[in-house]
GUFI-363820 format. One record per atom (N, C-alpha, C): residue in one letter; atom name; x negated, y negated, z. Coordinates in Angstrom, 3 decimals. Each point is the difference from the previous one (the first is absolute). Layout:
REM GUFI-363820
+------+------+----------+----------+----------+
| miba | sefi |       px |       py |       pz |
+------+------+----------+----------+----------+
|    A |   CA |        X |        Y |        Z |
...
+------+------+----------+----------+----------+
END
This chain:
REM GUFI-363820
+------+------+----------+----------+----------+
| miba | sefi |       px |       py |       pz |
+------+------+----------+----------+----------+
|    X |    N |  174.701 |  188.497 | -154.502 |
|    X |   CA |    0.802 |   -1.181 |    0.247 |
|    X |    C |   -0.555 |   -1.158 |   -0.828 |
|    X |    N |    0.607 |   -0.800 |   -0.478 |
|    X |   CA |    0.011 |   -1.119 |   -0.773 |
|    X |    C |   -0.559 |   -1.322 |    0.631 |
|    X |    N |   -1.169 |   -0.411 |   -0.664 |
|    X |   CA |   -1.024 |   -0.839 |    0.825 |
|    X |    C |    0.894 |   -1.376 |   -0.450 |
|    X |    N |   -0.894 |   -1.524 |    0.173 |
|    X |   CA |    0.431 |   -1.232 |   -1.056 |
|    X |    C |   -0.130 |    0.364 |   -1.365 |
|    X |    N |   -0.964 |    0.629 |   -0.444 |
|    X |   CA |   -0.750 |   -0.173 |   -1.135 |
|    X |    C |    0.325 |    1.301 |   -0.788 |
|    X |    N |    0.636 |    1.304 |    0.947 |
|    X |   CA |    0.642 |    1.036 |   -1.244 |
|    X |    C |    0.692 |   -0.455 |   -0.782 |
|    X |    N |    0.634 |    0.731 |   -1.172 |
|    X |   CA |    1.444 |   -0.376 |   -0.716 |
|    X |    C |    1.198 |    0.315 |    0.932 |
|    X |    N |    0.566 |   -1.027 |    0.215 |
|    X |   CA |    1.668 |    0.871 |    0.750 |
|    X |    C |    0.535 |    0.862 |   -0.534 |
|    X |    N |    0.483 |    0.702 |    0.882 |
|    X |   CA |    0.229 |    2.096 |   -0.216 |
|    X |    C |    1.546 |   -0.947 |   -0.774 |
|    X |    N |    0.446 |   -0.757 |    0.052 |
|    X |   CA |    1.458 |   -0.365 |   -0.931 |
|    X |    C |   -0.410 |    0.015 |   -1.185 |
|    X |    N |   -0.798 |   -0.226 |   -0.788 |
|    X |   CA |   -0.600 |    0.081 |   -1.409 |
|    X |    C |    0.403 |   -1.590 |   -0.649 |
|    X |    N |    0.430 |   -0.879 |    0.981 |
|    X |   CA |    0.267 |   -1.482 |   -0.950 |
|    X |    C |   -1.695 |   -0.409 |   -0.564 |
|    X |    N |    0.437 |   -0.551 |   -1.540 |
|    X |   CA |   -1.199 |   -0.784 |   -0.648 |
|    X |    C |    0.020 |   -1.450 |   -0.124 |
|    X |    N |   -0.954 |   -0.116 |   -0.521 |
|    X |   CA |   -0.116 |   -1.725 |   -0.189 |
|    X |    C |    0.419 |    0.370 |   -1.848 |
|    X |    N |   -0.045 |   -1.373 |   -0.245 |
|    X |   CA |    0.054 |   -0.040 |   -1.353 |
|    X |    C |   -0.749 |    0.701 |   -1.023 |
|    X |    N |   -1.080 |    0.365 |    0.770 |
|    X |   CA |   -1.159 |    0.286 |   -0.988 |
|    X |    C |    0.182 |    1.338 |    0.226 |
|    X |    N |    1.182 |    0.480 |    0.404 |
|    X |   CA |    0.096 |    1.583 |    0.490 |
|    X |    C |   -0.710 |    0.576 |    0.575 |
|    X |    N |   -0.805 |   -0.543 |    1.126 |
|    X |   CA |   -1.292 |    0.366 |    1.104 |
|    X |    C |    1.009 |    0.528 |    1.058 |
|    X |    N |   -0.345 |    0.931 |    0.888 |
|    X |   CA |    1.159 |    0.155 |    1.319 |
|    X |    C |   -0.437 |   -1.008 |    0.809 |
|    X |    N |    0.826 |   -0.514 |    0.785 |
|    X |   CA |   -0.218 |   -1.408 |    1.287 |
|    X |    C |   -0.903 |    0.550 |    0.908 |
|    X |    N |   -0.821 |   -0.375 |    0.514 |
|    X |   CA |   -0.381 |    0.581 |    1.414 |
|    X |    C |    1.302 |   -0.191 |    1.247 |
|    X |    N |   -0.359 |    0.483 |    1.033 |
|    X |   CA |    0.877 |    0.496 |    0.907 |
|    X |    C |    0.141 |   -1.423 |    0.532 |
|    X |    N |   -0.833 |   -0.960 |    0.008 |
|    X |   CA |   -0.035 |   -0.937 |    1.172 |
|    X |    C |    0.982 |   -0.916 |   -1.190 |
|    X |    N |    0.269 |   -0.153 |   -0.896 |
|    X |   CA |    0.407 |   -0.603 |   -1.266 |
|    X |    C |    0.918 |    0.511 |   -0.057 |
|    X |    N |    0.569 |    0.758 |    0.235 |
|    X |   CA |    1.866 |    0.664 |   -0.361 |
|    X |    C |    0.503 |   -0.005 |    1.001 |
|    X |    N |   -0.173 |    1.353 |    0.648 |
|    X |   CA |    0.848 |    0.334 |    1.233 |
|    X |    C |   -0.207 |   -0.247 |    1.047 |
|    X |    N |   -1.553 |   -0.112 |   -0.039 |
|    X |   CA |   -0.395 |   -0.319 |    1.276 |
|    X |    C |    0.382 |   -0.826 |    0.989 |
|    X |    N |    0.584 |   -1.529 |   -0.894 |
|    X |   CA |   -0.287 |   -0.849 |    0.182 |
|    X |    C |    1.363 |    0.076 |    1.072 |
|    X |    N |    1.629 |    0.472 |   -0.524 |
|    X |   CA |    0.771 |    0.645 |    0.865 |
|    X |    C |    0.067 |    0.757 |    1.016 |
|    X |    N |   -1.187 |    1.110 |   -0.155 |
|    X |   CA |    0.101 |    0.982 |    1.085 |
|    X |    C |   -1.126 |   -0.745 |    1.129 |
|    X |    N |   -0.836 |   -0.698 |   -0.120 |
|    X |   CA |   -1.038 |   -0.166 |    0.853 |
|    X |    C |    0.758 |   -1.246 |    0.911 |
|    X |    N |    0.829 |   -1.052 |   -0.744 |
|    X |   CA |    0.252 |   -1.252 |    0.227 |
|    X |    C |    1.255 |   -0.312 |   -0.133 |
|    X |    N |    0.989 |    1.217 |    0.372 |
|    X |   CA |    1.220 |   -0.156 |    0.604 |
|    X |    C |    0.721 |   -1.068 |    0.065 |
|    X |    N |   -0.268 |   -0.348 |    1.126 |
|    X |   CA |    0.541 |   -1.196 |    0.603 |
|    X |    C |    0.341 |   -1.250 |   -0.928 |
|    X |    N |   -1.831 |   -0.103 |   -0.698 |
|    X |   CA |    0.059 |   -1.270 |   -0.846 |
|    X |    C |    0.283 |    0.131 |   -1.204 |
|    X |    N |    0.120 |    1.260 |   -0.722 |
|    X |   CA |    0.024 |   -0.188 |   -1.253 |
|    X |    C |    0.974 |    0.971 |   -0.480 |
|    X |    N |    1.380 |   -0.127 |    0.026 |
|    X |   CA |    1.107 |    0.710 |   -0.673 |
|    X |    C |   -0.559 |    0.461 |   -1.458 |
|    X |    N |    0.818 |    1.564 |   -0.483 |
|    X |   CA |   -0.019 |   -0.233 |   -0.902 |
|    X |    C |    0.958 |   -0.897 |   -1.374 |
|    X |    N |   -0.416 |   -0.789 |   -1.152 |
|    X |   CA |    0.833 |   -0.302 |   -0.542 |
|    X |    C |    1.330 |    0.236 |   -0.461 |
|    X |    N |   -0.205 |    1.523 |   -0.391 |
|    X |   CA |    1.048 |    0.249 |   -0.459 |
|    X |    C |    0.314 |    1.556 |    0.510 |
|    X |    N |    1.427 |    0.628 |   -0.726 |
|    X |   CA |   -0.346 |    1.370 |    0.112 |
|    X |    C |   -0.893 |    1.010 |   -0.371 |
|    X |    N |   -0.618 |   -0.374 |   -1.284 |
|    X |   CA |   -0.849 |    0.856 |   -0.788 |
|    X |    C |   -1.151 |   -0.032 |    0.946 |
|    X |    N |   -0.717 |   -0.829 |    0.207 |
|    X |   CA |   -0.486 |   -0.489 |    1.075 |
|    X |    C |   -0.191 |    0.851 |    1.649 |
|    X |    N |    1.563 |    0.029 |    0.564 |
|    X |   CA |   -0.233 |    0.968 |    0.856 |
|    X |    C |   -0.011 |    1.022 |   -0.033 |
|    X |    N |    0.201 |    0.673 |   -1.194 |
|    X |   CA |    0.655 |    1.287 |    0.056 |
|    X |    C |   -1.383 |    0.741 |   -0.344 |
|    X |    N |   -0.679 |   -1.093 |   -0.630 |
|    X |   CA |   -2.113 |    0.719 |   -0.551 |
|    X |    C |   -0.486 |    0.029 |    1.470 |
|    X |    N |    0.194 |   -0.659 |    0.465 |
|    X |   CA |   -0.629 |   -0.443 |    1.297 |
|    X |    C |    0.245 |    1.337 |    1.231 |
|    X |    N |    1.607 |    0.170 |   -0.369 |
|    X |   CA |    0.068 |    1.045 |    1.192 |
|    X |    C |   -0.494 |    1.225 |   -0.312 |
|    X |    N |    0.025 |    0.302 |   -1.869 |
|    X |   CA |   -0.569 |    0.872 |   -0.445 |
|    X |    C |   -2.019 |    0.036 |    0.716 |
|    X |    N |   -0.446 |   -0.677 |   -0.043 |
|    X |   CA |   -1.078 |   -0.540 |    0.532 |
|    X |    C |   -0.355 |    0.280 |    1.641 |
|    X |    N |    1.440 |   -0.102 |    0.719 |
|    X |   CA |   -0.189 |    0.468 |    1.458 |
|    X |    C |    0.302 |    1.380 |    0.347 |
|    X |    N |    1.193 |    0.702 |   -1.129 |
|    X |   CA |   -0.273 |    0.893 |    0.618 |
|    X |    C |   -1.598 |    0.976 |   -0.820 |
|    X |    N |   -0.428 |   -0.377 |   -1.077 |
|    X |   CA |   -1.501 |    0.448 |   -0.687 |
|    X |    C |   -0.983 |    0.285 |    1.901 |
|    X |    N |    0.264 |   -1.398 |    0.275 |
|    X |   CA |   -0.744 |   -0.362 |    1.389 |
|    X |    C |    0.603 |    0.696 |    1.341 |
|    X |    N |    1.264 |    0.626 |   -0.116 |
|    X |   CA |    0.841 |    0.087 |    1.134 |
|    X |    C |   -0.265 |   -0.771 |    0.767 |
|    X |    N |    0.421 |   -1.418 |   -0.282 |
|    X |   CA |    0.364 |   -0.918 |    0.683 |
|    X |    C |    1.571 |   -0.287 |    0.719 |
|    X |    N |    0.327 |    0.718 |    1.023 |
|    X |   CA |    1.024 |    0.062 |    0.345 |
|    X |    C |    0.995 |   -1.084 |    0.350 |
|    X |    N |   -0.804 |   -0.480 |    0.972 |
|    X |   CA |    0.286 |   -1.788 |    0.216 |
|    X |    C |    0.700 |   -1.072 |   -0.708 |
|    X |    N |   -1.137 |    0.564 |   -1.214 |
|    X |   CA |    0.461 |   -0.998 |   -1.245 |
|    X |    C |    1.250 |    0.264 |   -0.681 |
|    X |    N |    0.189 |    1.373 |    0.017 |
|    X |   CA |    1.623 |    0.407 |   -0.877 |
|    X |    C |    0.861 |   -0.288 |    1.144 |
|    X |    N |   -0.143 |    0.340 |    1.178 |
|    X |   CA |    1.099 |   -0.436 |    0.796 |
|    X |    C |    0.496 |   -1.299 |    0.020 |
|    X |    N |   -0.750 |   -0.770 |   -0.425 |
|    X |   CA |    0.031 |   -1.495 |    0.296 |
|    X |    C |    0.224 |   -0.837 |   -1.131 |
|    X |    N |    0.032 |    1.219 |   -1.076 |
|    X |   CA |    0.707 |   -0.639 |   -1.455 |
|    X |    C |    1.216 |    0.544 |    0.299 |
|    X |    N |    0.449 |    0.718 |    0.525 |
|    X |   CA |    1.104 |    0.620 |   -0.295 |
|    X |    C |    0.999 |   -0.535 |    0.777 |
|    X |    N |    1.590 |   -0.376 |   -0.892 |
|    X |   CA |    0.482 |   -0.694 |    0.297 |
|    X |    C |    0.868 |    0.668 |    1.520 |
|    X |    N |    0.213 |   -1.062 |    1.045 |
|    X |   CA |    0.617 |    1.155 |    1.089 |
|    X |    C |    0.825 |    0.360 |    0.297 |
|    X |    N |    1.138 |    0.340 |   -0.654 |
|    X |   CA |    1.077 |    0.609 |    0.325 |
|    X |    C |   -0.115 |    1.413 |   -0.808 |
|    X |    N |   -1.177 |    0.246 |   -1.490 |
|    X |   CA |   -0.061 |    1.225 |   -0.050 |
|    X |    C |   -1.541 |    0.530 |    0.315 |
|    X |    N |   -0.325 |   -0.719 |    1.057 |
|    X |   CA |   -1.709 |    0.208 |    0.567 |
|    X |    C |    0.005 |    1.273 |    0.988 |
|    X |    N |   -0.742 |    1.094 |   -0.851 |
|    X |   CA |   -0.114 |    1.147 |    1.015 |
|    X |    C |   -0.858 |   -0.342 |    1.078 |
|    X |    N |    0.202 |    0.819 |    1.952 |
|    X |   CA |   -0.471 |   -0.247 |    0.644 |
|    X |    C |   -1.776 |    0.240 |   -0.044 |
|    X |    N |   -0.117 |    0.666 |   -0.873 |
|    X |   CA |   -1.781 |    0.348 |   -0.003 |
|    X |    C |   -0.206 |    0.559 |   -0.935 |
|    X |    N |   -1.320 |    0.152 |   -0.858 |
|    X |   CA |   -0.110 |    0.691 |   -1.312 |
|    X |    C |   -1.156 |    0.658 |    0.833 |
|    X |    N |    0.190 |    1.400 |   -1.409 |
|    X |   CA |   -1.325 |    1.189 |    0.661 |
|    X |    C |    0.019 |    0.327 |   -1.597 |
|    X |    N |   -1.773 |    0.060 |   -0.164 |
|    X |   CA |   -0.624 |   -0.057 |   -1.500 |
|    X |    C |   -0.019 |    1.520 |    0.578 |
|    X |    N |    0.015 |    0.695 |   -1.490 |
|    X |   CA |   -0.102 |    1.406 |   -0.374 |
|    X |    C |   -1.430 |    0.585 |   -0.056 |
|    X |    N |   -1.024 |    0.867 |    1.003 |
|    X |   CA |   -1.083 |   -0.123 |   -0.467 |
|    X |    C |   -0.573 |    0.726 |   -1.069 |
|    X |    N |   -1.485 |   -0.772 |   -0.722 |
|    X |   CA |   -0.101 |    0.428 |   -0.788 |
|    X |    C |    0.468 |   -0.281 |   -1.270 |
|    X |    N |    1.032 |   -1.405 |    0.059 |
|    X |   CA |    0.512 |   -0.104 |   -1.476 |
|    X |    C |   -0.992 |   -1.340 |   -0.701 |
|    X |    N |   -0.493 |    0.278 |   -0.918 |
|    X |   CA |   -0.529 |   -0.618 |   -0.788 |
|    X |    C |    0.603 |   -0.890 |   -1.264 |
|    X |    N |   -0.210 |   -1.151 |   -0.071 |
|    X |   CA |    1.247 |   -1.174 |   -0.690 |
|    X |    C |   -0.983 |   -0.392 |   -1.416 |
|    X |    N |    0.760 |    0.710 |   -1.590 |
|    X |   CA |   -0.748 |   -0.270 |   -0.514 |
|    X |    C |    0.148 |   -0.984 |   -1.432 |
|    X |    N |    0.854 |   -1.144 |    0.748 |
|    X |   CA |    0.235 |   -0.408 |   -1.005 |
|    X |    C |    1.437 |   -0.743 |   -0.198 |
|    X |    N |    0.594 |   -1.278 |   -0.250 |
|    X |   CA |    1.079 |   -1.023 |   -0.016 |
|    X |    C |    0.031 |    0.146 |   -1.156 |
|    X |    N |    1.502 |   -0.110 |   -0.941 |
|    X |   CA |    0.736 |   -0.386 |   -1.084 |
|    X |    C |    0.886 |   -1.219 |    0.472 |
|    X |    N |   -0.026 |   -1.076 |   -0.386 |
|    X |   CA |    1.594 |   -0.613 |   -0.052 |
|    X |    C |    0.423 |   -0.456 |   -1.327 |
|    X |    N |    1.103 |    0.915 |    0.393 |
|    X |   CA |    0.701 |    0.241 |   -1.406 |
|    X |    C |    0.806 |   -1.439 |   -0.056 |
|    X |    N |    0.674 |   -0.534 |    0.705 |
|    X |   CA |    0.759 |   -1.594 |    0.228 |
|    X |    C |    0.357 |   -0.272 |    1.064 |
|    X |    N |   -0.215 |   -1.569 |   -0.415 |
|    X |   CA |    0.656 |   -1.028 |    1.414 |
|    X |    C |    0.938 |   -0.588 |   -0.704 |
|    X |    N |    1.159 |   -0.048 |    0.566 |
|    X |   CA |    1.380 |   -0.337 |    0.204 |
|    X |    C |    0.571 |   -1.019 |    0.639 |
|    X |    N |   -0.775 |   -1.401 |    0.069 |
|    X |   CA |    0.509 |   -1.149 |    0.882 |
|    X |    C |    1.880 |   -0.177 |   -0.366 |
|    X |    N |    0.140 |    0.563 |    0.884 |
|    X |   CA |    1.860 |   -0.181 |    0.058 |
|    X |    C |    0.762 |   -1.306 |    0.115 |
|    X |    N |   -0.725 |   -0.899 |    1.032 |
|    X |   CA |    0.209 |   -1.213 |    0.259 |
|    X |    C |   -1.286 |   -0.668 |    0.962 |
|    X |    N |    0.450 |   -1.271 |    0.359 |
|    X |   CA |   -1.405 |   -0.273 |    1.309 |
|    X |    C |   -0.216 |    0.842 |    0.846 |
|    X |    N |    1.122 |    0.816 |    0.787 |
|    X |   CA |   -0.697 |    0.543 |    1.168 |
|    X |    C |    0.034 |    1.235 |    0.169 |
|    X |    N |    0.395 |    1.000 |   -1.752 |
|    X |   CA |   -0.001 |    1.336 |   -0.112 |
|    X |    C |   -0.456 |    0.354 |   -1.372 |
|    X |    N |   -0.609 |    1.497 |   -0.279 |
|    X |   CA |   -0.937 |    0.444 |   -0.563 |
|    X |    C |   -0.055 |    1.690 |   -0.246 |
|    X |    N |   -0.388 |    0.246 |   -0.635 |
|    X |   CA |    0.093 |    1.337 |   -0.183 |
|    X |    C |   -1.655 |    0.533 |   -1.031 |
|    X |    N |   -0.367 |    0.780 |    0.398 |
|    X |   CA |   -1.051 |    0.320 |   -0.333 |
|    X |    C |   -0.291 |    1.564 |   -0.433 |
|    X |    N |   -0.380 |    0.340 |   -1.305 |
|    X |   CA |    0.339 |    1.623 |   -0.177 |
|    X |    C |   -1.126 |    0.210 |   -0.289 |
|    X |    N |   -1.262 |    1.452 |    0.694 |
|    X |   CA |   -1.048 |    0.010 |   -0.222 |
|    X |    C |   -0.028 |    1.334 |    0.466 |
|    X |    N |   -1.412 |    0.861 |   -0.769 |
|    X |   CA |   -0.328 |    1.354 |    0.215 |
|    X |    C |   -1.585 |    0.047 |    0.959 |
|    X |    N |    0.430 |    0.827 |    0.948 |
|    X |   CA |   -1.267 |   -0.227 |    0.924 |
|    X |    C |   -0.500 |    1.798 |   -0.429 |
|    X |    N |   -1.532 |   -0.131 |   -0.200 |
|    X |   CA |   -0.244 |    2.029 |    0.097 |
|    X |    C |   -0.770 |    0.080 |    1.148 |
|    X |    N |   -0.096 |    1.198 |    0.533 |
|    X |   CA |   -0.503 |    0.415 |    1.142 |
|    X |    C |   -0.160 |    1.314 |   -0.192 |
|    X |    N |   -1.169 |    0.371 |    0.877 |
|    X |   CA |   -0.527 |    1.740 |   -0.069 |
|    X |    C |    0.006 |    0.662 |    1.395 |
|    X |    N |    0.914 |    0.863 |    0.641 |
|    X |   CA |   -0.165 |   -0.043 |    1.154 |
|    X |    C |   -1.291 |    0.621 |    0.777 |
|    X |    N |   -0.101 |    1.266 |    1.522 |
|    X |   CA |   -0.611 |    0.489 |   -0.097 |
|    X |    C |   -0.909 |    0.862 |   -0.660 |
|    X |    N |    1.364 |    0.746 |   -0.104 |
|    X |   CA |   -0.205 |    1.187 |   -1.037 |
|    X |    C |   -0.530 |   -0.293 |   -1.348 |
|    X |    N |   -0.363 |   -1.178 |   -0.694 |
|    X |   CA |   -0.356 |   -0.204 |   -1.229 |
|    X |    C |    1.116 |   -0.037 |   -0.989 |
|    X |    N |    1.492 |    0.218 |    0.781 |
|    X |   CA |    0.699 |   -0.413 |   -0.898 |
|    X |    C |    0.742 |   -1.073 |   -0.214 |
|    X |    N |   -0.105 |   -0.414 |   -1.438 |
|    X |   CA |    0.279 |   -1.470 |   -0.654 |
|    X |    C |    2.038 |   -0.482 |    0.079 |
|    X |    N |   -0.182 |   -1.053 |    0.784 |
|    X |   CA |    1.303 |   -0.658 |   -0.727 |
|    X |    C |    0.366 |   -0.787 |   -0.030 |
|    X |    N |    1.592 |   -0.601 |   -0.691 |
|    X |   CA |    0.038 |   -1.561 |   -0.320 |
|    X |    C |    1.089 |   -0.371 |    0.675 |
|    X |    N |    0.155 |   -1.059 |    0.453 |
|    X |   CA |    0.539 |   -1.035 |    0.663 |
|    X |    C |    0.819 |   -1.030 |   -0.490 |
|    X |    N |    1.508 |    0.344 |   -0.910 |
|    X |   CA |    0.714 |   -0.928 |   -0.913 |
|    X |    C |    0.738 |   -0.844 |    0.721 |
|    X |    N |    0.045 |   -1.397 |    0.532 |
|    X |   CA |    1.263 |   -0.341 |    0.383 |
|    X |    C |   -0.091 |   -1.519 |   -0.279 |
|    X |    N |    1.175 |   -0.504 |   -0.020 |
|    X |   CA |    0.707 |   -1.857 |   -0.099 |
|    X |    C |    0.544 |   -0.156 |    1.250 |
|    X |    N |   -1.037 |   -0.643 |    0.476 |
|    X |   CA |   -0.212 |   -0.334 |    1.719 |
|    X |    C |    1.184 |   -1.517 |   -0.209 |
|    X |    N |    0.238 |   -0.304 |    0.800 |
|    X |   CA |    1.211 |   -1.299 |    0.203 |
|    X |    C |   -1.091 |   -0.722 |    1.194 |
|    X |    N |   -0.068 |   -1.294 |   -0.484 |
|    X |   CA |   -0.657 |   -1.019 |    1.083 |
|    X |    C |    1.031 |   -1.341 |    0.270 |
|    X |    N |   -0.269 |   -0.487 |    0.843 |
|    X |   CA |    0.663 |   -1.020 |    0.754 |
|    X |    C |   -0.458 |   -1.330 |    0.451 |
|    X |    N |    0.009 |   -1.182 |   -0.630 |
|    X |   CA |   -0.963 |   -1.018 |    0.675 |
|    X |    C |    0.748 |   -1.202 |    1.171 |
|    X |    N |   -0.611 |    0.409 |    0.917 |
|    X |   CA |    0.419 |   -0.619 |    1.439 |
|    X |    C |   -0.793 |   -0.728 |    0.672 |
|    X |    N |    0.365 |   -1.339 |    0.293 |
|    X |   CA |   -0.845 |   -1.202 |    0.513 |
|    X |    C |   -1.253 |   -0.297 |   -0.926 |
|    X |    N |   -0.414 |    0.307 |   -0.960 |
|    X |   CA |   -0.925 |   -0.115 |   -0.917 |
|    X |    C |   -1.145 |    1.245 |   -0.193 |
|    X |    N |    0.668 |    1.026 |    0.303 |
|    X |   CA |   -0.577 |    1.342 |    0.591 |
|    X |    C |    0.508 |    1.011 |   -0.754 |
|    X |    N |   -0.659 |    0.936 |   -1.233 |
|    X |   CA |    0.842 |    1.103 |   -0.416 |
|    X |    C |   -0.146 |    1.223 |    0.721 |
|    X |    N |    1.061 |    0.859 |    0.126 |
|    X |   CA |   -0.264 |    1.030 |    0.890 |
|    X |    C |    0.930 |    1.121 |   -1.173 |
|    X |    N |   -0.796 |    0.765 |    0.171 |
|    X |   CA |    0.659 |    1.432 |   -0.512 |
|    X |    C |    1.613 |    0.571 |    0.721 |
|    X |    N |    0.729 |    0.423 |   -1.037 |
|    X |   CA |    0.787 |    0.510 |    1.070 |
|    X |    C |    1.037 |    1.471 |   -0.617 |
|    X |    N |   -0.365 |    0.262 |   -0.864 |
|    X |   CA |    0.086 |    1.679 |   -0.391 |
|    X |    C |   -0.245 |    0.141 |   -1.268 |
|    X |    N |   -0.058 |    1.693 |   -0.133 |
|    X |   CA |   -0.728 |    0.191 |   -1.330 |
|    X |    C |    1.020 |    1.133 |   -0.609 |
|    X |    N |    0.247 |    0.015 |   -1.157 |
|    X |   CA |    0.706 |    0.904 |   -0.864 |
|    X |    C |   -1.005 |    1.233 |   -0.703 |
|    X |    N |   -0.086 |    1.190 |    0.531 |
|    X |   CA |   -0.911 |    1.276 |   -0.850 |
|    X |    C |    0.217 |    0.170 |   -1.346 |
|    X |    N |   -0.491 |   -0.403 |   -0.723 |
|    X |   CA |    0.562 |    0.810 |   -1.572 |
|    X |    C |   -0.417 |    1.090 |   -0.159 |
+------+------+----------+----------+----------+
END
């Protein structure tokens, strides 16, 4: 699990192309909810990538916008998260977004796979929330 001071499992850098630590990217969303929205979509969509790394359940439920918010998530065991692409962010207008990114993962079994989709986000009361994703 991802301390302050790891790199966040999202792979965002600073300028100097260093990875962020955890308490510096995502953290700062997943730990501090309440107070600290994320900015944008790109933003949440690393972030949730980030909770479920953590299976942070809580946290995706509570991004997720609610009319397509499943009643409970159940992590797969054994799957290992190895790695964020975002391919683009898509600011549509102020309060919608689209975000297309490749997530890889290895499951139990050691076998590898990828994760293509252009997730659609939604920004409500000053709050972006996810609210479906397209498979490519």
């Amino acid at each position: 699990m991802a301390t302050d001071a790891t790199a966040c499992p999202c792979g965002r850098a600073d300028h100097r192309k260093r990875p962020l630590p955890y308490a510096q990217c995502c953290g700062r969303y997943i730990d501090h909810y309440a107070d600290c929205p994320a900015p944008d979509a790109e933003s949440l969509m690393r972030s949730r990538y980030t909770a479920f790394v953590r299976e942070d359940a809580a946290y995706l439920l509570a991004t997720w916008q609610a009319a397509h918010r499943p009643e409970r998530l159940d992590f797969e065991p054994g799957v290992r998260w190895l790695g964020l692409q975002v391919r683009a962010h898509l600011p549509l207008d102020a309060t919608h977004a689209e975000v297309e990114f490749v997530a890889r993962q290895r499951d139990a079994s050691g076998r590898a796979h990828r994760l293509h989709e252009r997730s659609r986000f939604e920004r409500t009361d000053g709050r972006w929330y996810y609210v479906a994703g397209v498979l490519r």
